[in-house]
C-alpha positions in Angstrom: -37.0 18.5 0.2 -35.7 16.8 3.6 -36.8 18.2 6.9 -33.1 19.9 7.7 -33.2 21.8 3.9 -36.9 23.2 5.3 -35.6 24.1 8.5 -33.3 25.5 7.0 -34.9 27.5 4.8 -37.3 28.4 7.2 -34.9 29.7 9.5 -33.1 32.0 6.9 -36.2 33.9 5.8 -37.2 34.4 9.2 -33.3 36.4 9.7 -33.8 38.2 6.0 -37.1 39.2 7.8 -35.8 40.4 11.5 -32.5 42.0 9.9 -34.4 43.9 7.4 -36.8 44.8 10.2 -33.7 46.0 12.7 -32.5 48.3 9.5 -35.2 50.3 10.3 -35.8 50.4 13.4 -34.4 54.3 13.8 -37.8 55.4 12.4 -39.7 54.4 15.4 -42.7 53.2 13.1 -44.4 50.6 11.7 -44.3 50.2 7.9 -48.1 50.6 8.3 -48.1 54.1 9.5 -48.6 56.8 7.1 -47.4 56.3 3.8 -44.6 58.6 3.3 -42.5 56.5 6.7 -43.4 53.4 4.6 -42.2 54.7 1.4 -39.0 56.0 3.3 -38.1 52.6 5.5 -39.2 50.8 1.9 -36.2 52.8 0.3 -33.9 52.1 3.5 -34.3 48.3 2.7 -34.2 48.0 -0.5 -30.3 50.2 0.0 -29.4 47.7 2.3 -30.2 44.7 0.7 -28.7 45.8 -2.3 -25.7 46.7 -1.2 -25.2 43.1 0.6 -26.0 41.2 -2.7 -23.8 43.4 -4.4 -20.9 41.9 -2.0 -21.3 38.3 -2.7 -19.5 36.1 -5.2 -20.9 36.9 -8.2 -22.2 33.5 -8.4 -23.8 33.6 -4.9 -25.3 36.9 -6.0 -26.7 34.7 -9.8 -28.3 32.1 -7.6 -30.6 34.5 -5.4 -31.5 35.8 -9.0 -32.1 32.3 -10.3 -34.1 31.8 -7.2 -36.6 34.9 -7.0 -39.6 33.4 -9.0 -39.4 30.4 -6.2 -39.2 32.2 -3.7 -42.3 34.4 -5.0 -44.0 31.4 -5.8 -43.5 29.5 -1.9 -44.4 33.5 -0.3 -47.6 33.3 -2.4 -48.8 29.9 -1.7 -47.8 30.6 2.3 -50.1 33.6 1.9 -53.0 31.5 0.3 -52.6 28.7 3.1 -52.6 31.3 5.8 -55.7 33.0 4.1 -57.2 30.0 3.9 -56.3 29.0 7.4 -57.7 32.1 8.5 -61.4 32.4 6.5 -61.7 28.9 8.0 -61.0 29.9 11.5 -63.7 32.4 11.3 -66.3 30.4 9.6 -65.6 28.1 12.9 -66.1 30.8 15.7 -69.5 31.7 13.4 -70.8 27.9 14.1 -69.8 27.9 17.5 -71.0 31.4 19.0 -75.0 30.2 16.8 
C-alpha cells in the first residue's frame, strides 16, 4: 500500500472514530461509566451507523461488507502492536528506576 492510500486510511478511521464519538456526546459520559450508559450510547451508534450505510450505493454499502474481516484483522494487529509497545515500555521504566 503507498504512503497517500495509508494516510488515507488512517485519516478516515480516525473521523468514523470522532463522529461516532460526537453522536453521543448528549450523554455526558464516557462509554466506560456504568454499564447501562455504555450499553445505551452502544445502541445510539450502532442506529447511526446503520442508518448511514443504509444510504450508500448499494455497491458502496457491499464493499464496507467485503471489507470488515480486514478491517478486524488491521484493529487487531494495531491492538497487539500497541500491547506490545506498551509491556515493553514498562519492562524499560523497571530497568531504569533498579
Amino acid at each position: 500500500m503507498d504512503d497517500e492510500t495509508v494516510i488515507r486510511l488512517r485519516r478516515v478511521i480516525l473521523r468514523l472514530a470522532r463522529h461516532l464519538n460526537a453522536a453521543s456526546v448528549g450523554e455526558g459520559l464516557t462509554p466506560t461509566q456504568g454499564e447501562q450508559a455504555y450499553q445505551r450510547i452502544a445502541a445510539q451508534r450502532a442506529a447511526i451507523l446503520s442508518e448511514r450505510v443504509a444510504g450508500l450505493p448499494p455497491e458502496q454499502a457491499a464493499a464496507l461488507i467485503a471489507a470488515l474481516p480486514a478491517l478486524e484483522n488491521l484493529a487487531e494487529d494495531l491492538r497487539a502492536v500497541v500491547r506490545r509497545g506498551r509491556i515493553q515500555a514498562a519492562r524499560e521504566e523497571r530497568n531504569e528506576a533498579s
